[in-house]
C-alpha positions as CSV (number, residue, x, y, z in Angstrom):
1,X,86.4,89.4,63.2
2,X,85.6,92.8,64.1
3,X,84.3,94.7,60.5
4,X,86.3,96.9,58.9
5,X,83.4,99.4,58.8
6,X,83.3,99.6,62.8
7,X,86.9,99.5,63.1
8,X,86.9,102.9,60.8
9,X,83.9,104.7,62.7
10,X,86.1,104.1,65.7
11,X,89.5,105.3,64.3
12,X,87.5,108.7,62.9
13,X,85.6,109.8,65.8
14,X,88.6,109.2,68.6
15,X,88.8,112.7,69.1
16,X,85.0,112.7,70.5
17,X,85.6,109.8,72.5
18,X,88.6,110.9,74.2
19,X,86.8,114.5,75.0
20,X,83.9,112.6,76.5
21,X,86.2,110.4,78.8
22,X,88.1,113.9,79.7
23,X,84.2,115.0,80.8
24,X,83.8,111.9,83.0
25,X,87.5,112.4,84.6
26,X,86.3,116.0,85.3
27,X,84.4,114.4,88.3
28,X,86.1,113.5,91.6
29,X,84.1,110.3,92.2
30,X,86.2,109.9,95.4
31,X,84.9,106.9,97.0
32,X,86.2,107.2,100.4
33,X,85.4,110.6,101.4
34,X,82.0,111.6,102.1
35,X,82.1,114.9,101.2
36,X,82.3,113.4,97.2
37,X,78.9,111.3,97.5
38,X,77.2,113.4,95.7
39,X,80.1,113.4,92.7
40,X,80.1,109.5,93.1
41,X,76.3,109.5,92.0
42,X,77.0,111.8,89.1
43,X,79.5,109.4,87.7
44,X,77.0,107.0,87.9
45,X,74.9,108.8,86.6
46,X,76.6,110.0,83.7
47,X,77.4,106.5,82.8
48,X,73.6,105.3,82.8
49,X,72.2,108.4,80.5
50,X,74.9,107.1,78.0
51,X,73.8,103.3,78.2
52,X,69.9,104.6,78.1
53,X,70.5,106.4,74.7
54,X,72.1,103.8,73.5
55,X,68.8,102.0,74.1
56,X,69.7,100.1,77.0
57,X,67.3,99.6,80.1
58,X,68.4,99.5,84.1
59,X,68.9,102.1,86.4
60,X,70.9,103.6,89.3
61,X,70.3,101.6,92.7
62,X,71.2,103.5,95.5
63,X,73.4,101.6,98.1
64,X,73.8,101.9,102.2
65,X,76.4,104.7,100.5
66,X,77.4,104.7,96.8
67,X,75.4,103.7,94.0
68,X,75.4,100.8,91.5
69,X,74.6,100.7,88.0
70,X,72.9,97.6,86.2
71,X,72.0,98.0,82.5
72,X,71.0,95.4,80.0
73,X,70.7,95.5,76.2
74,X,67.7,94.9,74.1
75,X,67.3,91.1,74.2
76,X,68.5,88.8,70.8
77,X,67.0,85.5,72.1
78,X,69.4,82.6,71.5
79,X,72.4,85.4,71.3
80,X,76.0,85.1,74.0
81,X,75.5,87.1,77.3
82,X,78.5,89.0,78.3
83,X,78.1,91.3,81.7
84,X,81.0,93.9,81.5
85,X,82.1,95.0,85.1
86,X,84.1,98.5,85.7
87,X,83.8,101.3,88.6
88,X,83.7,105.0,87.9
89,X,85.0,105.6,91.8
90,X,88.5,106.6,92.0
91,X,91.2,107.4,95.0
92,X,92.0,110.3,96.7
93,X,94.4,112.4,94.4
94,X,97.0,113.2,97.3
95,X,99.6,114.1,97.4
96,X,98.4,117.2,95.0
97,X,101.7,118.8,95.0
98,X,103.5,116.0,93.1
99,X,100.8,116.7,90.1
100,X,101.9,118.2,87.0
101,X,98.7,119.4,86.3
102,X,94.8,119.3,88.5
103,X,94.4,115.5,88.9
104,X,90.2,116.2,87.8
105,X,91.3,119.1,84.8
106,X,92.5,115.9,82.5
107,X,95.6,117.3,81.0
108,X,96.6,115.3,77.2
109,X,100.6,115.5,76.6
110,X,102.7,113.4,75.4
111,X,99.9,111.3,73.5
112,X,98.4,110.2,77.3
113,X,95.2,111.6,78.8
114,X,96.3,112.9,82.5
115,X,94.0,112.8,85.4
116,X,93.2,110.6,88.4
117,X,90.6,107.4,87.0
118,X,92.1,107.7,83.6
119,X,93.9,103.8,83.7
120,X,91.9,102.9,87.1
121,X,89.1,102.3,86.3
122,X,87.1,105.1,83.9
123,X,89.3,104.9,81.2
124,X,89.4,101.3,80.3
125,X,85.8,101.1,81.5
126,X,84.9,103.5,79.0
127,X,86.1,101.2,76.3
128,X,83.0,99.7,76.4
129,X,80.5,102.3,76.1
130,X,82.3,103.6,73.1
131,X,82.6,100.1,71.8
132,X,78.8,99.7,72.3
133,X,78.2,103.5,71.0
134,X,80.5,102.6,67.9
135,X,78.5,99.3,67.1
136,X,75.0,100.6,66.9
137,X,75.8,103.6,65.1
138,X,77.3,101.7,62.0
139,X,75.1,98.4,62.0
140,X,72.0,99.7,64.2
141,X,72.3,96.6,66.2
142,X,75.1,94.6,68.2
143,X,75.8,91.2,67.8
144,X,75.2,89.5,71.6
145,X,73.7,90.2,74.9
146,X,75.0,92.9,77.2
147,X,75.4,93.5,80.7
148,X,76.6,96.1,81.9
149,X,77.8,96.5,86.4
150,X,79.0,99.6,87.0
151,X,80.4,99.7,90.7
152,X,81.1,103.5,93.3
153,X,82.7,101.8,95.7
154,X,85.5,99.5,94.5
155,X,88.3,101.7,95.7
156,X,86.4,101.1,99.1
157,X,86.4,97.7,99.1
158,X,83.1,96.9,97.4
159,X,81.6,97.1,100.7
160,X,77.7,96.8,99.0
161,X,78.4,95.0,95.7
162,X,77.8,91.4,97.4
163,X,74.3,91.9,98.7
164,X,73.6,93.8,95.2
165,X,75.1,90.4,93.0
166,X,73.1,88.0,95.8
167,X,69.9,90.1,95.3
168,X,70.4,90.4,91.6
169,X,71.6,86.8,90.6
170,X,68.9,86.2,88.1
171,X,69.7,90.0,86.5
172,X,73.5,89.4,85.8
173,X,73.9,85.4,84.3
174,X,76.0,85.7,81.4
175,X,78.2,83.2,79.3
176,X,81.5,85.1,80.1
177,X,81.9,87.8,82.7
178,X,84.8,91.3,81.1
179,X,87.0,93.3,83.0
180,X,89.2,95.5,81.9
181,X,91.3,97.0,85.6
182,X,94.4,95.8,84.9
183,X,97.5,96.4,82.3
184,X,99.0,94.9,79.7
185,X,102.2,92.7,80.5
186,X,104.1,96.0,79.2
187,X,103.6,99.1,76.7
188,X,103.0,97.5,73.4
189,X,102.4,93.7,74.4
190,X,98.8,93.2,75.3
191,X,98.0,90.8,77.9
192,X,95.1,88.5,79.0
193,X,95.2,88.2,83.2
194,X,94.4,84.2,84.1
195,X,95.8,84.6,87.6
196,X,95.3,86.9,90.4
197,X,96.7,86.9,94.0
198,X,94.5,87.1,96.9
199,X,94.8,89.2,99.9
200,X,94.8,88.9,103.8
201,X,94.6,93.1,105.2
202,X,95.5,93.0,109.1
203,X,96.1,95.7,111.4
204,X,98.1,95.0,114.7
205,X,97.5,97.1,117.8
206,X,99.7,97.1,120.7
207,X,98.9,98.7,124.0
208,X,101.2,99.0,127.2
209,X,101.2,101.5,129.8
210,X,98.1,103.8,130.7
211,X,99.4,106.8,128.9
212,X,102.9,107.7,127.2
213,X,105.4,107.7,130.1
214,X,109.0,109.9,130.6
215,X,111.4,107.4,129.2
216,X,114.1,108.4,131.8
217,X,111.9,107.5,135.0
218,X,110.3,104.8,133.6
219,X,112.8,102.9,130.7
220,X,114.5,99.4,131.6
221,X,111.3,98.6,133.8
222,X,108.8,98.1,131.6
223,X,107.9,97.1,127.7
224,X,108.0,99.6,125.2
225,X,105.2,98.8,122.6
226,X,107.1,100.7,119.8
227,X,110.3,98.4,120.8
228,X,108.1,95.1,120.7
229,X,106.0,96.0,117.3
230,X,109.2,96.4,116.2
231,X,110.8,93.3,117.1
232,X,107.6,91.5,116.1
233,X,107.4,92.8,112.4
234,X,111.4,92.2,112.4
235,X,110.6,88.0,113.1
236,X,107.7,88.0,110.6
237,X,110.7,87.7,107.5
238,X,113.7,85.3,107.5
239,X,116.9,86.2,106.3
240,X,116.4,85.2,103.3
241,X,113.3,87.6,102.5
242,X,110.8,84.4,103.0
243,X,107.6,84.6,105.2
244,X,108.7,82.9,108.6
245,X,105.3,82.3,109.8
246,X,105.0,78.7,110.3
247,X,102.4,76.9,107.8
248,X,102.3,80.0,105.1
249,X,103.8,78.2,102.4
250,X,102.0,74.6,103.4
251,X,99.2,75.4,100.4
252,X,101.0,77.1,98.0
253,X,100.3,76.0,94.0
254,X,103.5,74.9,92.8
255,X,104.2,77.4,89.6
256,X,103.8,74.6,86.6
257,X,106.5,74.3,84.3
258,X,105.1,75.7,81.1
259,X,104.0,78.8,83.0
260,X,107.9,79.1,83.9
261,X,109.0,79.0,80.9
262,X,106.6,81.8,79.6
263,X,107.7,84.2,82.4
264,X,111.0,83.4,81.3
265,X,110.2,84.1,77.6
266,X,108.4,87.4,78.1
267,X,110.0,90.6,77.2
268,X,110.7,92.4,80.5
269,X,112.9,94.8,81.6
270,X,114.0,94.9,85.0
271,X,116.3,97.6,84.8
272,X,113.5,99.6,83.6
273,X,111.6,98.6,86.4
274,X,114.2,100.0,88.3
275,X,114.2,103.2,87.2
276,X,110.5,103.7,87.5
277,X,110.3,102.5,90.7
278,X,113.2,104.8,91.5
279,X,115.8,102.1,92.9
280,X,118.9,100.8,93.1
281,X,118.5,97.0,93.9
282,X,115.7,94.6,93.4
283,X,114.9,91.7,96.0
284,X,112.8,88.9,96.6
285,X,112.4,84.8,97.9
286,X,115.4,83.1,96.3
287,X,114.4,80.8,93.4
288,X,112.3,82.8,91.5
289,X,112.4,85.6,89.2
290,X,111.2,88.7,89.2
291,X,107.8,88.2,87.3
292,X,107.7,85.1,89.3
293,X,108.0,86.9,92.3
294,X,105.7,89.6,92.0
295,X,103.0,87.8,90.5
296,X,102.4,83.9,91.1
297,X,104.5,83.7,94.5
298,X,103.3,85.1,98.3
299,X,104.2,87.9,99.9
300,X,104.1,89.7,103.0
301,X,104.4,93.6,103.7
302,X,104.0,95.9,106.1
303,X,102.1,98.9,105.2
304,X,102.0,101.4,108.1
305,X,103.5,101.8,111.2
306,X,102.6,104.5,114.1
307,X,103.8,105.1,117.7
308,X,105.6,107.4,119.7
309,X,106.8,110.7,119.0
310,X,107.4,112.0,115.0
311,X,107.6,115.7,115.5
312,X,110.2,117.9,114.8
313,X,112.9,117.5,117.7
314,X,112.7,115.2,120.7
315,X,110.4,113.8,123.1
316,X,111.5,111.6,125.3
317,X,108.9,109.0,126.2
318,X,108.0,105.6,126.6
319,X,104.4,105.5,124.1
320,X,101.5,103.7,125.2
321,X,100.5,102.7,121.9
322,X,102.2,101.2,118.5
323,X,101.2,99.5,115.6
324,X,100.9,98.4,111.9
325,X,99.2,97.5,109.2
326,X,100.4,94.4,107.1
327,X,99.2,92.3,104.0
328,X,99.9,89.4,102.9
329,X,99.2,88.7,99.2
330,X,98.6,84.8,98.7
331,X,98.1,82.8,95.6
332,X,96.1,79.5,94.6
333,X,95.3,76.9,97.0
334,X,96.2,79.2,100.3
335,X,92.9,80.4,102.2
336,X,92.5,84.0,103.8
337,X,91.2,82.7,106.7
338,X,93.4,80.2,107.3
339,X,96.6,82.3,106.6
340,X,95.7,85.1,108.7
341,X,94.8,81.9,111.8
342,X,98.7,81.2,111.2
343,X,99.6,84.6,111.1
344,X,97.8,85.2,114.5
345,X,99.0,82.6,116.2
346,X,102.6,83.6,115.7
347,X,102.4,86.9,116.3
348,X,100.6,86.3,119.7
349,X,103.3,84.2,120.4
350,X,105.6,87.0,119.7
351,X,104.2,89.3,122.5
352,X,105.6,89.6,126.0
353,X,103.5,90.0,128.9
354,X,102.7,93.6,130.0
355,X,101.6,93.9,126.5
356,X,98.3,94.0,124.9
357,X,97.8,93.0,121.6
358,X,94.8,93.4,119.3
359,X,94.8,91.7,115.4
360,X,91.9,93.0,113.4
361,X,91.1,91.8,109.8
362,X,90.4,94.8,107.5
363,X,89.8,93.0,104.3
364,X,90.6,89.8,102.7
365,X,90.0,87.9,98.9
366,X,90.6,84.9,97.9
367,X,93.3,84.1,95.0
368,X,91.8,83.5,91.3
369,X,93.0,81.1,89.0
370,X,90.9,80.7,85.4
371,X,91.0,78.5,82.3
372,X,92.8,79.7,79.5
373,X,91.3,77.3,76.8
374,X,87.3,78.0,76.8
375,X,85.7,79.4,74.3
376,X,85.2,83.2,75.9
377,X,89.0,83.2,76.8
378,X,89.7,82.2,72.4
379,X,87.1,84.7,71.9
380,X,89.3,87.4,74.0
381,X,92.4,86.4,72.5
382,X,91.1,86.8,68.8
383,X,89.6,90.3,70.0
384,X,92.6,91.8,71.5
385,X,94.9,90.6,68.2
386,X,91.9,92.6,66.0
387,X,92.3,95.5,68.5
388,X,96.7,95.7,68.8
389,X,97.5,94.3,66.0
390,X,99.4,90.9,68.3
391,X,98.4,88.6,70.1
392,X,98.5,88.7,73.7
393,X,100.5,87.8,76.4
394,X,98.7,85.5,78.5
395,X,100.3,86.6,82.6
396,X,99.2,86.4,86.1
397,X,98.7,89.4,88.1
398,X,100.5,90.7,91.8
399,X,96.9,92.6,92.9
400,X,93.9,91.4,94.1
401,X,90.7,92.2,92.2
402,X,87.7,91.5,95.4
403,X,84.6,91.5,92.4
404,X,86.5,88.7,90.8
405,X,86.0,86.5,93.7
406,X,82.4,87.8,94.7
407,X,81.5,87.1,91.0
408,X,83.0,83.8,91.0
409,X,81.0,82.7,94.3
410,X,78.0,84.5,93.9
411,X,77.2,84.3,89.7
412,X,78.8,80.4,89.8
413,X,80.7,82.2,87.2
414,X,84.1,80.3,85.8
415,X,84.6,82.2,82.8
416,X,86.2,85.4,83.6
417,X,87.9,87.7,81.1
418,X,90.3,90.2,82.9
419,X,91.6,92.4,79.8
420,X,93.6,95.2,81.0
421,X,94.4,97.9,78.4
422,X,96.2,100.0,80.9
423,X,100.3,99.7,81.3
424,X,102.2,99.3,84.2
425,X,103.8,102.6,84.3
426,X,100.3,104.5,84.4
427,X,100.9,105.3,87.7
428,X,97.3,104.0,89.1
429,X,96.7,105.7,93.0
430,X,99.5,107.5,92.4
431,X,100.2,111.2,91.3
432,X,99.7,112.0,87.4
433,X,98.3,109.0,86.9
434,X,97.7,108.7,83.0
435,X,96.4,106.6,80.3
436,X,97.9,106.1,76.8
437,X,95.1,107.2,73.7
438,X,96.7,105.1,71.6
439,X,95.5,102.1,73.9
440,X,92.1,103.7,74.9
441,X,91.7,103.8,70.9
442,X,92.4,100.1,71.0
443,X,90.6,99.0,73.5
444,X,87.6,100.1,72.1
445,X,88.4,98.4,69.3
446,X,89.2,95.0,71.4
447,X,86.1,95.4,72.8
448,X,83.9,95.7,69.7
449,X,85.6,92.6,67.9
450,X,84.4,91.1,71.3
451,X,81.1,91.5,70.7
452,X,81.5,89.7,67.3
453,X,84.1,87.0,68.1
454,X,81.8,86.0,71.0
455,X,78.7,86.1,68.8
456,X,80.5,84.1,66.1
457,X,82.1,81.3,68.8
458,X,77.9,80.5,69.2
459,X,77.7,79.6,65.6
């Protein structure tokens, strides 16, 4: 139970809280671009100066390009260890015309804070550091073990964090492992994520003639890469929507029948869904529903597509080059590797001779799948009540979280807490991207009772 006298210091200095998270979303940590290195460090940076005054000791390890921070609490020997994960690296803001207002000059309207990082990742990592903050200032000491990984490179793929956790291991064993990157099931209903879908990332290449050729000498003689990507990606769905790679669905976890029923208890609005999205009609395999669909079921889209001529007016040739970009997002029991072997395999067997093709992995995770009945997970549940006022929603997720799965291999770590305080509709690598106050307030609240309800589940 989180005390009433934290839970008032919280409510009375939201204000400064919220003007220090504007400060942090003042910097474009923008992972992928090197120009923004040097902003990347200064998030980090700004992050560790707040954990050292709060008497906290680690530091900022530089990486092969952005850095990590590591931070630990003063030690209460026999006290719960909880290592809190969250990244202060954020996408690219484009496109900048479709912002209402400078995606890093955070903009509050409408009772949301407005600027890109605000729901992915700094807000909701921020949580924490104000939950920690909060804590110490009223009873001078918290109540369990902290850990706090702060990651620059997660919207990159967290291309160093796996060496880091390997080298590291002794540094970051805790009893439970938080992360708050995700939503809530829907504005208002808090949710705790037990499920996430994996991902297989490929890129297709398809090479024919030496260079792009006049289409009236040379068409009807020879394959037109464009024409063949095309009628490959066109055979990689059945008529039905389903994947029609042979094997894809051989490993597939059935859905269980309680977690059925819950999808088909919780309050969801599809039409609403429509409207945000911005269509008509909504699709999917046959057999499922929508929240089954988009969350505990596999998928397979194609991202991209290049080849030929775009411009404005005609060109009439025969290009040399096509290709795509496609993922596949898998859940329990069905193996990247495996999946994109399948996937390979048909799609080789797809391409005519006189054709090159070329099938390059660009990034894979595996699905995740946690108990919902140990200790940590009660712990969470009790916490988010004391933070929303209800108790949560317990949901599987669509995305694909990579640090879950390099914490789960490389920490042997089972009990993972993903406790999103975001909402669907924050628009997260998207323009205006935003965060609700209300649920920044409460997830520092959800946070604190953490602390406590973790501390009190050792007694």
């Amino acid at each position: 139970m989180l005390p009433d006298r934290i839970s008032s210091f919280i409510n009375e200095h939201i204000e400064t809280f919220t003007a220090e998270l504007s400060q942090l979303l003042e910097i474009p940590s923008i992972s992928t671009l090197s120009e923004h290195a040097p902003d990347v460090l200064r998030a980090a940076e700004w992050v560790f100066e707040r954990l050292k005054k709060c008497g906290f000791t680690g530091k900022v390890y530089p990486t092969e390009r952005h850095p990590i921070v590591l931070a630990r609490s003063p030690e209460i020997p026999g006290a719960p260890v909880l290592l809190v994960y969250g990244h202060y690296d954020v996408q690219p803001p484009d496109p900048l015309d479709e912002w209402q207002t400078p995606p890093f000059s955070p903009d509050i309207r409408d009772g949301f804070i407005y600027a890109r990082g605000a729901s992915d990742d700094k807000g909701q990592f921020l949580t924490y550091i104000k939950a920690i903050e909060s804590v110490l200032e009223v009873e001078g000491k918290l109540p369990i073990n902290l850990i706090i990984l702060g990651e620059g490179e997660e919207e990159i793929g967290s291309p160093s964090l796996e060496t880091f956790l390997i080298a590291h291991h002794s540094e970051l064993l805790a009893d439970a492992v938080a992360i708050s990157d995700g939503s809530q099931l829907a504005p208002g209903i808090p949710a705790i994520t037990y499920g996430l879908r994996g991902l297989s990332y490929l890129q297709l290449d398809l090479k024919g003639p030496r260079f792009d050729l006049h289409s009236g000498m040379y068409g009807g003689i020879l394959h037109n890469p464009a024409q063949v990507l095309a009628d490959i990606l066109q055979k990689l769905k059945n008529p039905d929507g389903t994947v029609a790679v042979p094997g894809f669905y051989d490993d597939v976890l059935p859905l269980e029948q309680w977690e059925r029923e819950e999808m088909a208890s919780a309050p969801f609005d599809i039409e609403a869904l429509k409207n945000y999205v911005g269509v008509s009609e909504l699709t999917g395999e046959p057999g499922y529903s929508v929240l089954e669909r988009n969350s505990a079921r596999p998928t397979l889209d194609i991202n991209g597509l290049w080849g030929g001529f775009s411009g404005e007016g005609a060109k009439t040739i025969i290009p040399a080059k096509a290709g795509a970009k496609v993922s596949m997002r898998l859940v329990p029991n069905q193996v990247p590797g495996k999946i994109e072997e399948l996937f390979t395999r048909f799609v080789t067997s797809l391409c005519p001779a006189g054709v090159s093709l070329s099938i390059t992995g660009v990034h894979h995770a595996g699905p995740v799948l946690v108990k919902r009945n140990t200790p940590s997970m009660l712990a969470a549940e009790r916490a988010i009540e004391a933070g929303f006022g209800k108790k949560p929603r317990f949901k599987r997720e669509g995305g694909s979280i990579p640090v879950v799965n390099m914490i789960e291999k490389h920490l042997d770590q089972k009990n993972i807490l993903l406790l999103g305080w975001g909402n669907p509709d924050d628009g997260v690598h998207s323009p205006n991207e935003r965060l609700s106050l209300a649920d920044f307030r409460r997830g520092i609240l959800s946070a604190a009772a953490l602390f406590y309800e973790m501390a009190a589940s050792r007694r």
